[in-house]
DSSP file (Angstrom, degrees, kcal/mol; ACC not computed):
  #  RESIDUE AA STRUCTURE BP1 BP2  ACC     N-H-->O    O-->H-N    N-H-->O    O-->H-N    TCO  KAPPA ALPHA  PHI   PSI    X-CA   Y-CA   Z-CA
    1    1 A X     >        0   0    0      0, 0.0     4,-1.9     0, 0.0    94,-0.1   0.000 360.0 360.0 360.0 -49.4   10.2   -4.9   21.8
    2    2 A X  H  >  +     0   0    0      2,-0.2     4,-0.7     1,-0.2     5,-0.2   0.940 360.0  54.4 -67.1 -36.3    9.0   -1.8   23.8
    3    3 A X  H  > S+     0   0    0      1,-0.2     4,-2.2     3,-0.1     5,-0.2   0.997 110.9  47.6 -73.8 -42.2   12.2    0.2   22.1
    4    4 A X  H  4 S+     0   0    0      2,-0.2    -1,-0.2     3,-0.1    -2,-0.2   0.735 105.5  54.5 -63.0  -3.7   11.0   -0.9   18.8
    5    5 A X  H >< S+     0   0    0     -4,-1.9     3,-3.4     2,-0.1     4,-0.2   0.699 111.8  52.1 -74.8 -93.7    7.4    0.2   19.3
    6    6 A X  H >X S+     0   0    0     -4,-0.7     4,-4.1     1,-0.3     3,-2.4   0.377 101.3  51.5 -19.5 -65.3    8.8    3.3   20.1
    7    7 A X  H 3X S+     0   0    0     -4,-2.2     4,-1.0     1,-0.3    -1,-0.3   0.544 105.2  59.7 -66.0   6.1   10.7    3.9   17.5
    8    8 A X  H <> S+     0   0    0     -3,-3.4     4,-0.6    -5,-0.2    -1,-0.3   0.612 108.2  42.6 -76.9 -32.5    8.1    3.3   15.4
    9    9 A X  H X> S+     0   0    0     -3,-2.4     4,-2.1     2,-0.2     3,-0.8   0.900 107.0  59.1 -73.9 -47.4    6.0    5.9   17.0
   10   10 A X  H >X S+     0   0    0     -4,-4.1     3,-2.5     1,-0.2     4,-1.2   0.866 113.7  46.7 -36.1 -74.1    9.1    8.3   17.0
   11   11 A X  H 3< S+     0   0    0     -4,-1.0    -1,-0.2     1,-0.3    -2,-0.2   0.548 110.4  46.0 -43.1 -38.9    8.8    7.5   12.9
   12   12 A X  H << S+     0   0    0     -3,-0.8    -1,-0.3    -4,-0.6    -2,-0.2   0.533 115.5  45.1-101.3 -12.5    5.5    7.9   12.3
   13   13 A X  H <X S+     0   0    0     -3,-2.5     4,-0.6    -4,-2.1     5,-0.2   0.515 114.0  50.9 -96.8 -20.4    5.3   11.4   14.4
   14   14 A X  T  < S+     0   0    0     -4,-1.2    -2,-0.2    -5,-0.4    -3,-0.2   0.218 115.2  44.8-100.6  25.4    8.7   12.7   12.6
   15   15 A X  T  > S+     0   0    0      3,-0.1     4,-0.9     2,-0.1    -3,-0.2   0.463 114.4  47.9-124.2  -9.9    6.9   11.7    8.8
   16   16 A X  H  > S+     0   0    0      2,-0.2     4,-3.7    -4,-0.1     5,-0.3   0.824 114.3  44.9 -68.6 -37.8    3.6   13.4   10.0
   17   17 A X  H  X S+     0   0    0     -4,-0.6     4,-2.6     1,-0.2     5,-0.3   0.995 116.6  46.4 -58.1 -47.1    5.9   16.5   11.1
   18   18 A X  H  > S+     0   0    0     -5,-0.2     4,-1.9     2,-0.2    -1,-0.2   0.941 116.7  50.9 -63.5 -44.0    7.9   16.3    7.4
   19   19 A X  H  < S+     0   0    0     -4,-0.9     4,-0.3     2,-0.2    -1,-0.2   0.795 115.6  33.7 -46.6 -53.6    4.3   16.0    5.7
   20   20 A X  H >< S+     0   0    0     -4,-3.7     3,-1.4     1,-0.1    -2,-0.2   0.969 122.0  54.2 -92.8 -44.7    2.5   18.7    7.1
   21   21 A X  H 3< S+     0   0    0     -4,-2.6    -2,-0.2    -5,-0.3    -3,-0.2   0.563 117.5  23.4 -50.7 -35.8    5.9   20.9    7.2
   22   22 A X  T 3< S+     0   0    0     -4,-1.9    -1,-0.2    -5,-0.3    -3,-0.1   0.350  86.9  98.7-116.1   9.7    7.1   20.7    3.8
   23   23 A X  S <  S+     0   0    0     -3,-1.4    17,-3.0    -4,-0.3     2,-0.5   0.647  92.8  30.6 -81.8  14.9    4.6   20.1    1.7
   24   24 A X  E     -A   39   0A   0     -4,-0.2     2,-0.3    15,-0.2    15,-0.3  -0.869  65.0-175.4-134.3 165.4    4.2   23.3    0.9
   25   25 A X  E     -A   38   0A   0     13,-1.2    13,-1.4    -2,-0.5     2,-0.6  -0.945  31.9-110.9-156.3 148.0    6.7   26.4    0.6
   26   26 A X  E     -A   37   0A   0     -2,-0.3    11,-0.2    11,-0.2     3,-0.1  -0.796  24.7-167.6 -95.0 145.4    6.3   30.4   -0.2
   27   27 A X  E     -     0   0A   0      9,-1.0     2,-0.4    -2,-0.6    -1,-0.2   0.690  42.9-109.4 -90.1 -31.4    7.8   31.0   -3.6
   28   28 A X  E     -     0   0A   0      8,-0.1     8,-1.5    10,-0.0     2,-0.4  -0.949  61.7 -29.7 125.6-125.0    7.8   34.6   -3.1
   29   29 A X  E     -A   35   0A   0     -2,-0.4     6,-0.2     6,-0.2     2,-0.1  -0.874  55.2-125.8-121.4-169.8    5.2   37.0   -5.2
   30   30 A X    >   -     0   0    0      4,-0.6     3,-1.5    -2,-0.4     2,-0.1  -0.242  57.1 -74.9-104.6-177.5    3.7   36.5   -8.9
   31   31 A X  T 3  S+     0   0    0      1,-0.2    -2,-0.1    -2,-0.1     0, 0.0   0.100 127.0  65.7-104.2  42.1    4.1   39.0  -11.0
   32   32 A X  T 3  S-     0   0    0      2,-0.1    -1,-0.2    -2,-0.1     3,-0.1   0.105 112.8-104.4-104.5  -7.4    1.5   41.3   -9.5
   33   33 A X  S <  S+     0   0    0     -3,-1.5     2,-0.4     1,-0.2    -2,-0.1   0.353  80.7 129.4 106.0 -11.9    3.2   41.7   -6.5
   34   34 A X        -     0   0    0      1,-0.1    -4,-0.6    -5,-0.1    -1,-0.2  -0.673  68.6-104.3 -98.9 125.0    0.7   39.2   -4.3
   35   35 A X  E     -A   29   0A   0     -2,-0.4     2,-0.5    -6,-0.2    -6,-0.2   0.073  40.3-156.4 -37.1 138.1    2.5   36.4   -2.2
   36   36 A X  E     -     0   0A   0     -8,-1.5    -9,-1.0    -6,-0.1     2,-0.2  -0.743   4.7-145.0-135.8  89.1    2.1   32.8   -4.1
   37   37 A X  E     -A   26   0A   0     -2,-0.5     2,-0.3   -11,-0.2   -11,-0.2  -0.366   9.2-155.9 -65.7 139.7    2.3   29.7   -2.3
   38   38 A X  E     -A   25   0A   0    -13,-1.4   -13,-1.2    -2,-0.2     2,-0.4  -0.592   3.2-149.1-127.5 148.2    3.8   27.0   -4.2
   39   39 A X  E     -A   24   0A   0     -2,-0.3     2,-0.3   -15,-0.3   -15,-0.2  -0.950   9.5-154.2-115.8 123.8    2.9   22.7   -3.2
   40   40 A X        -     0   0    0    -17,-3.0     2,-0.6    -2,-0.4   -15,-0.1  -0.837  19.4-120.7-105.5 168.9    5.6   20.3   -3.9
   41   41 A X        -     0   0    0     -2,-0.3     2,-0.4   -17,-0.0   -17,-0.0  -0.938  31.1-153.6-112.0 110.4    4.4   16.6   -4.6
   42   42 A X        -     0   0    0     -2,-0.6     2,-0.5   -23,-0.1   -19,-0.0  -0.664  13.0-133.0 -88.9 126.4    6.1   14.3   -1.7
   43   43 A X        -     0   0    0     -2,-0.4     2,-0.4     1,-0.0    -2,-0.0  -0.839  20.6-159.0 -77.6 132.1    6.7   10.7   -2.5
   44   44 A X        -     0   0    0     -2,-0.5     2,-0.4   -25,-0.0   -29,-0.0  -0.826  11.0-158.9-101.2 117.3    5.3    8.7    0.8
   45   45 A X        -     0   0    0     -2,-0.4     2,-1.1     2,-0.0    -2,-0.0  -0.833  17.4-121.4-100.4 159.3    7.0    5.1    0.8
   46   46 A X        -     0   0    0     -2,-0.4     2,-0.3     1,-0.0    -2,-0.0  -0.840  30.0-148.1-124.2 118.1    5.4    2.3    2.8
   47   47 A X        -     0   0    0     -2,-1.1     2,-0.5     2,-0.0     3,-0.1  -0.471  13.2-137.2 -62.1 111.2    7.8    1.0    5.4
   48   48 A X        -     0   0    0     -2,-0.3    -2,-0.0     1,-0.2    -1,-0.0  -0.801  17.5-169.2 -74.8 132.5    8.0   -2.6    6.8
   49   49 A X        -     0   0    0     -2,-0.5    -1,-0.2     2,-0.2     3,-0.1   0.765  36.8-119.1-100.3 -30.0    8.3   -1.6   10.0
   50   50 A X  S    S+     0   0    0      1,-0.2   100,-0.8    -3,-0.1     2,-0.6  -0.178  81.1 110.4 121.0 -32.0    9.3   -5.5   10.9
   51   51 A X  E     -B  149   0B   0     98,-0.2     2,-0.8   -47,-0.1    98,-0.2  -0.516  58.2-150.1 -50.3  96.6    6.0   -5.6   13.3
   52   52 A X  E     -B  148   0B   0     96,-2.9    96,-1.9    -2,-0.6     2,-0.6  -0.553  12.7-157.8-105.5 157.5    3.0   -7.3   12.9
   53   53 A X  E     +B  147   0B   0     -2,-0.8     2,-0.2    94,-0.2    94,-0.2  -0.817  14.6 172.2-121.6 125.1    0.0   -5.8   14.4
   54   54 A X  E     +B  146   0B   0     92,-3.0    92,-0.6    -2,-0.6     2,-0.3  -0.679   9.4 177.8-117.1 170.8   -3.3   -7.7   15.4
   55   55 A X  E     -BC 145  68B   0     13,-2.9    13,-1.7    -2,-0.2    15,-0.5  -0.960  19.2-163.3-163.8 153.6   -6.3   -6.6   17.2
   56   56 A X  E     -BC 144  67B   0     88,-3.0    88,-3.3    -2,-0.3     2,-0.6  -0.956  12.7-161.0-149.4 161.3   -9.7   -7.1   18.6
   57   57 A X  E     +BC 143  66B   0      9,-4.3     8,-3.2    -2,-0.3     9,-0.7  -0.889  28.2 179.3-117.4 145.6  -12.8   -5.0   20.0
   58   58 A X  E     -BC 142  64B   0     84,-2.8    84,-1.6    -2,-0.6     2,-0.3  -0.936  19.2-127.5-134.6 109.0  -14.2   -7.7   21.8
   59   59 A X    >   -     0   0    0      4,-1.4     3,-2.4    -2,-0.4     4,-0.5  -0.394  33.6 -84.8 -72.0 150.5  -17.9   -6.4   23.8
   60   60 A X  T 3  S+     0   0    0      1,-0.3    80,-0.2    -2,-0.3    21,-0.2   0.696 124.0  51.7  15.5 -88.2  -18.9   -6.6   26.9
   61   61 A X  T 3  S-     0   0    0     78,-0.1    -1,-0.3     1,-0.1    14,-0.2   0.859 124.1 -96.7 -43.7 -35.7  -20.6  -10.4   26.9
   62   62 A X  S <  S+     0   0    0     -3,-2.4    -2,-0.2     1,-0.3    -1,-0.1   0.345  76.6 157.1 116.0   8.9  -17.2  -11.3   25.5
   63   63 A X        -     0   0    0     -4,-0.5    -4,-1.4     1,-0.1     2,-0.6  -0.347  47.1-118.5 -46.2 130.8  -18.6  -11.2   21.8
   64   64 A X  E     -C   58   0B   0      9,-0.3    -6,-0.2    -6,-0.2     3,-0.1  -0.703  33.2-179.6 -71.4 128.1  -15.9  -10.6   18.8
   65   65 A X  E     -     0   0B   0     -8,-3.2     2,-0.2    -2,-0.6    -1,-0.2   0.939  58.4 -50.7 -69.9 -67.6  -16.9   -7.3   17.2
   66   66 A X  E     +C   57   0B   0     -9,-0.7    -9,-4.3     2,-0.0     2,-0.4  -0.956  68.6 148.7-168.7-169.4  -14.4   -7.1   14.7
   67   67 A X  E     -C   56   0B   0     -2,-0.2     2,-0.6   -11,-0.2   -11,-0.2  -0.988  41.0 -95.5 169.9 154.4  -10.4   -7.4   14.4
   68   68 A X  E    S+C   55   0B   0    -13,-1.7   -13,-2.9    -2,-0.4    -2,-0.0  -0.968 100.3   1.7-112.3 127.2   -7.5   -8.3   12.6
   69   69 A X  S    S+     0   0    0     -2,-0.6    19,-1.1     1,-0.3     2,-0.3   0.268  89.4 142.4 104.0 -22.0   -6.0  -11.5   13.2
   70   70 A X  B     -F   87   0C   0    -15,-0.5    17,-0.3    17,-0.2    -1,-0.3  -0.601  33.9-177.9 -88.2 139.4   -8.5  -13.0   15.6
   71   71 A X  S    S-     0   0    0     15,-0.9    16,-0.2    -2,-0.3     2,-0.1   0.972  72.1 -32.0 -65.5 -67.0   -9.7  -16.5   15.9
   72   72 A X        -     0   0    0     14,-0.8     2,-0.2    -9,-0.0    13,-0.0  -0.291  35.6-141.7-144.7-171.7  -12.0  -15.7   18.7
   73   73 A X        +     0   0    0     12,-0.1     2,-0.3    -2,-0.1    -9,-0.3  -0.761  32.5 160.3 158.1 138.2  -13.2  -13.8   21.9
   74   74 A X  E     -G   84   0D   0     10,-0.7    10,-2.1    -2,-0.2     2,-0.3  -0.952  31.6-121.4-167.8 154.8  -15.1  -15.8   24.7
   75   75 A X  E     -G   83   0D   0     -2,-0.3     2,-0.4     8,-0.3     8,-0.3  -0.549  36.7-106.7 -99.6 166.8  -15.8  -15.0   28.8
   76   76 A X    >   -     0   0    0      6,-0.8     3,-1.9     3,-0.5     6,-0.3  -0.944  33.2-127.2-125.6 104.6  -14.7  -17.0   30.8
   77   77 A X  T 3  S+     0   0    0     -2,-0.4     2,-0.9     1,-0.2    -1,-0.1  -0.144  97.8  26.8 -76.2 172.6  -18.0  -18.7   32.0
   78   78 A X  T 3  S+     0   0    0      1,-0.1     2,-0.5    -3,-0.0    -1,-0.2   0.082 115.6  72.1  83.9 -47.7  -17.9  -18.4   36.1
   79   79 A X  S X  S-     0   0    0     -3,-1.9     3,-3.2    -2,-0.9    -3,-0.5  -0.741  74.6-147.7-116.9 101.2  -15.8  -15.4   36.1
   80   80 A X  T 3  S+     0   0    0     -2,-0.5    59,-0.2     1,-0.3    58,-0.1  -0.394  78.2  14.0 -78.1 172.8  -17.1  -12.2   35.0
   81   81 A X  T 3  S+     0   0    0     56,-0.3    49,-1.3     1,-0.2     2,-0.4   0.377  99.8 105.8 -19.0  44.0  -15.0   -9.6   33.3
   82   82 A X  E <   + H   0 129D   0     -3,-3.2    -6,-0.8    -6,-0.3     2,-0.4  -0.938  44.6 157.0-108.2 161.9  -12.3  -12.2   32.6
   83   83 A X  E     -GH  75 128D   0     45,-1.4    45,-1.7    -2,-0.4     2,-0.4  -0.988  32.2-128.9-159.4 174.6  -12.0  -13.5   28.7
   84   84 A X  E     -G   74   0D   0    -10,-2.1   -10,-0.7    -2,-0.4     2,-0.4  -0.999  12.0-154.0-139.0 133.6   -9.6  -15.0   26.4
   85   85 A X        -     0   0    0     -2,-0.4    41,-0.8    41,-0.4   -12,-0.1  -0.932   7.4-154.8-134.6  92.9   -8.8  -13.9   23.2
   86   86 A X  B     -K  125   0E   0     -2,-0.4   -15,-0.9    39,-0.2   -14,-0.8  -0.450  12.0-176.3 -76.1 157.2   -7.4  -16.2   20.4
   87   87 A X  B     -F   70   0C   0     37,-2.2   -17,-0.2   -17,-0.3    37,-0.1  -0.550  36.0-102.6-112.0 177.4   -5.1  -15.1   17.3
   88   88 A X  S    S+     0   0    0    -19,-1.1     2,-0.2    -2,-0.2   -18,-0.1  -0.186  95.3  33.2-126.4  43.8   -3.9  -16.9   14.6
   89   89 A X  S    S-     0   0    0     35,-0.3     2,-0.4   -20,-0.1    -2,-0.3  -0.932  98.0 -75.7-158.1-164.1   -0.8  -17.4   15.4
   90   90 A X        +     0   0    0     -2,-0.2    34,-0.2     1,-0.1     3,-0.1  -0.703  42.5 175.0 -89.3 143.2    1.4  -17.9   18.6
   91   91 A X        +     0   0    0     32,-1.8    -1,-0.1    -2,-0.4    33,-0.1  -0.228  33.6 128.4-146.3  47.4    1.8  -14.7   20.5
   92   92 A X  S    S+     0   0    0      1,-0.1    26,-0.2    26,-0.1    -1,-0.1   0.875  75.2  36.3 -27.0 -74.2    3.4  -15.8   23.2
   93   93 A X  S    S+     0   0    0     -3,-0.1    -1,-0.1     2,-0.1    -2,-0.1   0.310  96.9 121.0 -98.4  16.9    6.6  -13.1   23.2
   94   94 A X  S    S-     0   0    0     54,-0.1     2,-0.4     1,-0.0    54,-0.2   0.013  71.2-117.4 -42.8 158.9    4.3  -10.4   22.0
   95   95 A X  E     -D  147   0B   0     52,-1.7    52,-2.1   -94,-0.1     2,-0.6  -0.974  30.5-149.6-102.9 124.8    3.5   -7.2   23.6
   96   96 A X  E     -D  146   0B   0     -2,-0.4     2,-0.6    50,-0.2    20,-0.2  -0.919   8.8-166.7-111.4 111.7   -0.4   -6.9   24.6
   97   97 A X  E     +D  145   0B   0     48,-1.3    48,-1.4    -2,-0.6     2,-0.2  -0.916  13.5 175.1 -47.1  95.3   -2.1   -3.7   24.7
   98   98 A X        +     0   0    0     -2,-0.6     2,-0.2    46,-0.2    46,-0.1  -0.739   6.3 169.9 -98.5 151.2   -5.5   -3.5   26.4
   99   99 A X        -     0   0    0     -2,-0.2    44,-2.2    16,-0.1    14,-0.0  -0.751  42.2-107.2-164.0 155.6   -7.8   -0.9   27.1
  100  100 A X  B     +E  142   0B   0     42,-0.2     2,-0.4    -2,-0.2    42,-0.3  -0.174  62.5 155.2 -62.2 132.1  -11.6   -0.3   28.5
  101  101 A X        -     0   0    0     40,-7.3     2,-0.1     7,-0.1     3,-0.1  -0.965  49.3-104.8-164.3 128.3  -13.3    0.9   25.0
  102  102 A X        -     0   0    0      5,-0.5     5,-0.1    -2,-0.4   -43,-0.1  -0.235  21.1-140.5 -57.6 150.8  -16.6    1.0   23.4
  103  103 A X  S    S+     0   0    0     -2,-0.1    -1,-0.2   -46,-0.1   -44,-0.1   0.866  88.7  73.0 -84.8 -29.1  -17.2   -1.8   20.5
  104  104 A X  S    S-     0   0    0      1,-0.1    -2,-0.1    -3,-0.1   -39,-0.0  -0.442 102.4-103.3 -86.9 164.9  -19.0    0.9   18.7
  105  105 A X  S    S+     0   0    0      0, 0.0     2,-0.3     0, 0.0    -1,-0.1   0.861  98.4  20.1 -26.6 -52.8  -17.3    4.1   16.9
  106  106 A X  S    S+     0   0    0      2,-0.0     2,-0.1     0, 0.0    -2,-0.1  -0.707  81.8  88.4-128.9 159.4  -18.1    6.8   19.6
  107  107 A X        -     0   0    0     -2,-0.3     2,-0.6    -5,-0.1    -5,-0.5  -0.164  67.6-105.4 120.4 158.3  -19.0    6.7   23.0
  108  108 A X        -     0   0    0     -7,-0.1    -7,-0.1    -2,-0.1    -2,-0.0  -0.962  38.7-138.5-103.8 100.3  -17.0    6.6   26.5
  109  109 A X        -     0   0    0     -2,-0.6    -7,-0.1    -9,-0.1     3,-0.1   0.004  42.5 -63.0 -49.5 146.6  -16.9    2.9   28.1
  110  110 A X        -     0   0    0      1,-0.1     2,-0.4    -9,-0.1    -8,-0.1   0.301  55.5-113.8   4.7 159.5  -17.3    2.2   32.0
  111  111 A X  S    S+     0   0    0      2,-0.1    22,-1.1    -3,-0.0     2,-0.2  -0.998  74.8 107.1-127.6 134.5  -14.6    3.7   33.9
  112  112 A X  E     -I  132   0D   0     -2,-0.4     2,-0.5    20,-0.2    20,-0.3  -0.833  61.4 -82.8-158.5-167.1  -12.9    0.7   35.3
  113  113 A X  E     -I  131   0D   0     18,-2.4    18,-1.9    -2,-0.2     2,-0.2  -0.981  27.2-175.2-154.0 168.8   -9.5   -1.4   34.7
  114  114 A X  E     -I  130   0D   0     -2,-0.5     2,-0.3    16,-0.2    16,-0.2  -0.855   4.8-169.4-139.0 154.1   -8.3   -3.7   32.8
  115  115 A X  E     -I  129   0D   0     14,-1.5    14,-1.8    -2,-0.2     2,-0.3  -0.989   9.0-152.2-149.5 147.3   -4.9   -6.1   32.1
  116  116 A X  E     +I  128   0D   0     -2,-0.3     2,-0.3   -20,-0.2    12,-0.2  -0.917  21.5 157.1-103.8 138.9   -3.4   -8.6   29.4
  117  117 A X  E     -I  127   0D   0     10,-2.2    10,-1.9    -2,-0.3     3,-0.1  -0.903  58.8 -84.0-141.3 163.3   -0.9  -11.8   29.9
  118  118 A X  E     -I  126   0D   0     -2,-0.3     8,-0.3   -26,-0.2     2,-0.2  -0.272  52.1-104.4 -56.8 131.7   -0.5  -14.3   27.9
  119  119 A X        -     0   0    0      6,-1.4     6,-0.3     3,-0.3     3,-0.3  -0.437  22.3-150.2 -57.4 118.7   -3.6  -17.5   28.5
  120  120 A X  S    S+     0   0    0      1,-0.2    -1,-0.1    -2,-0.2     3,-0.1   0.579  96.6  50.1 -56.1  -8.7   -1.9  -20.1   30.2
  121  121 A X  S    S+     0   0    0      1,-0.2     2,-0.2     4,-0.0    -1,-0.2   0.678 117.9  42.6-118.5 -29.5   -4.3  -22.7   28.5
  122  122 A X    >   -     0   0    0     -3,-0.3     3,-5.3     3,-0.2    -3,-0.3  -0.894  53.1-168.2-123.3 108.3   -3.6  -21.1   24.9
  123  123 A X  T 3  S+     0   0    0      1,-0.3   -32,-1.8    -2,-0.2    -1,-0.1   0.845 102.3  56.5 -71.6 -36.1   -0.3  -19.8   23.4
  124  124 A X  T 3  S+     0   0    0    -34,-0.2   -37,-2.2   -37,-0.1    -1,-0.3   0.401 103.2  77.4 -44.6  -9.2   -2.4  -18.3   20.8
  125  125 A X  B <   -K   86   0E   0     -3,-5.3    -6,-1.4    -6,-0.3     2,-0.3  -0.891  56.7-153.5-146.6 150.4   -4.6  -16.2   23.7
  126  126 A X  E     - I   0 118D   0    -41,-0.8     2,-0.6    -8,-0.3   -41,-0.4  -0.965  19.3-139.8-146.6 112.1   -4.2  -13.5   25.5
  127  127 A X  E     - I   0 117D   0    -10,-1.9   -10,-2.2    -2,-0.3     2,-0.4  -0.653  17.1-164.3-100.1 156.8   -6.1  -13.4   28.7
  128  128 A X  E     -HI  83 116D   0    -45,-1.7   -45,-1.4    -2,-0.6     2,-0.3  -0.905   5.9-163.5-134.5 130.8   -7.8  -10.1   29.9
  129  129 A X  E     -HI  82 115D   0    -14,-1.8   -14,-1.5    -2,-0.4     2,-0.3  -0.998   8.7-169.6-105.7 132.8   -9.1   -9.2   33.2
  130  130 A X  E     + I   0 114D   0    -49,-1.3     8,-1.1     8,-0.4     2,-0.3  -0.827  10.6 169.2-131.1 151.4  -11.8   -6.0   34.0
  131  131 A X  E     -JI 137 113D   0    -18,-1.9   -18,-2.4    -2,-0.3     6,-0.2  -0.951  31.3 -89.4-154.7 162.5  -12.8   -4.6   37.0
  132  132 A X  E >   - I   0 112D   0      4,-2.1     3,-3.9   -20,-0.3     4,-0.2  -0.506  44.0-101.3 -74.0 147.1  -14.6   -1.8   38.6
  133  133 A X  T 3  S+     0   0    0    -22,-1.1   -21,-0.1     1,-0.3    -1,-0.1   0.711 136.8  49.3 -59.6 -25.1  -13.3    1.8   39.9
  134  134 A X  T 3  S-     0   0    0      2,-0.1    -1,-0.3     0, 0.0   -22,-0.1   0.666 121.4-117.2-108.9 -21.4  -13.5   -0.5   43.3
  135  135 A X    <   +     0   0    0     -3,-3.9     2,-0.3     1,-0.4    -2,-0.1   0.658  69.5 142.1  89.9  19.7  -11.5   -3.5   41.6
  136  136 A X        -     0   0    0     -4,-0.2    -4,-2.1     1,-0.1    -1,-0.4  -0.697  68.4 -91.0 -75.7 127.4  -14.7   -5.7   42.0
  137  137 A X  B     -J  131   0D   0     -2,-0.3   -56,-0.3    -6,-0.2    -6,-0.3  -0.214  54.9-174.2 -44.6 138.5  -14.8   -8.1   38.5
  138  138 A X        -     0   0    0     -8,-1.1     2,-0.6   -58,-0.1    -8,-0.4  -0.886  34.0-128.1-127.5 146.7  -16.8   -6.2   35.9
  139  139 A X        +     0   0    0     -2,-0.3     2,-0.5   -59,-0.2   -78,-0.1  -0.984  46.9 164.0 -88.0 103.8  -17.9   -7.2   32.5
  140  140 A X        -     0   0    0     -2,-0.6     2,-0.5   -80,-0.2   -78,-0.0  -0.900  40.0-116.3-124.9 122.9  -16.5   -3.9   30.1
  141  141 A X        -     0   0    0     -2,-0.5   -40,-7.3   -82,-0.1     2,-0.2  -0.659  47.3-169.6 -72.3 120.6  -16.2   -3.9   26.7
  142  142 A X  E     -BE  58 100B   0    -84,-1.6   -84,-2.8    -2,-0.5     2,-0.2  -0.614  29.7-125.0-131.0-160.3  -12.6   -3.4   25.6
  143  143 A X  E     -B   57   0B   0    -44,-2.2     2,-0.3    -2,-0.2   -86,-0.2  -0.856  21.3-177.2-128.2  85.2   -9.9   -2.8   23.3
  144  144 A X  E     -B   56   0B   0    -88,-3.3   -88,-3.0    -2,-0.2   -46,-0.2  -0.818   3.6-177.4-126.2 159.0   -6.6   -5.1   22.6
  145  145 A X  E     -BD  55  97B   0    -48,-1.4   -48,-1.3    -2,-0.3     2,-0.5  -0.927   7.4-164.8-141.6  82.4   -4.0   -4.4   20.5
  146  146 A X  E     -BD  54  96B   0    -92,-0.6   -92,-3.0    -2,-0.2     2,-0.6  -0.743   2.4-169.3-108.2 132.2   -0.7   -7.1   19.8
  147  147 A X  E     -BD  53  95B   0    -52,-2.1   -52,-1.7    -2,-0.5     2,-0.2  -0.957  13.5-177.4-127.1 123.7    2.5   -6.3   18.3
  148  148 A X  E     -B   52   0B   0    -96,-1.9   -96,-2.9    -2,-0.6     2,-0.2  -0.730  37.1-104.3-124.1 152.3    4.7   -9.2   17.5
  149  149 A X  E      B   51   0B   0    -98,-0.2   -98,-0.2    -2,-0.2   -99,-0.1  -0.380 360.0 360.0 -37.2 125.3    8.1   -9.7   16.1
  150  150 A X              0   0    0   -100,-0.8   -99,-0.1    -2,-0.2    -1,-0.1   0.347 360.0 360.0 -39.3 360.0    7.6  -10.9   11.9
């Protein structure tokens, strides 16, 4: 899985490079003598990359903000910063991306950490722990990101 994320990134940083690189060319001059840049029109295809990609920004309290793919978002009453995060499908053999994140557009979150593994209690959920620069449990607003097999 982690060599096909990659080479997914690889792809998507060598079609930005081809984009911005070729979409233009110099033709030479016009027939005044002044240099004349020329645009070609590039066809863009859209790739199944074979990946499906879910997500949720889940705040602080353990409110869903918004997402793709998600059932749910809950704390974990008793323990603070832990929560559990269902999808809507099993994501078991997935790869879980987390990180500490504001729920809104802008702004810097807490500086803290955070970790995903799969919820032991749901095959669907993906359980998240946060903590403090000291590694004390914290309640942080984060950011998770799962990329599954098709």
């Amino acid at each position: 899985m982690k060599y096909e994320i990659t080479n997914i990134l690889k792809s998507a940083i060598i079609t930005t490079t081809m984009i911005m690189g070729i979409s233009s060319a110099w033709a030479g001059t016009n027939g005044e003598g002044q240099s004349q840049l020329l645009a070609f029109p590039i066809a863009i295809q859209k790739t199944d990359l074979g990946v499906t990609h879910l997500s949720a920004i889940v705040n602080a309290d353990g409110k869903l903000i918004r997402g793709s793919g998600v059932k749910k978002a809950t704390a974990v009453a008793g323990s603070p910063g832990d929560y559990i995060v269902s999808f809507n499908r099993n994501i078991r053999n997935c790869t879980y991306v987390v990180s500490l994140g504001n729920p809104n557009s802008v702004g810097v979150p807490q500086p803290g950490t955070i970790s995903a593994t799969g919820a032991f209690v749901d095959v669907n959920g993906v359980y998240i722990d946060a903590n403090d620069t000291d590694g004390n449990p914290a309640e942080n607003p984060f950011h998770l990101h799962v990329f599954c097999n098709k």
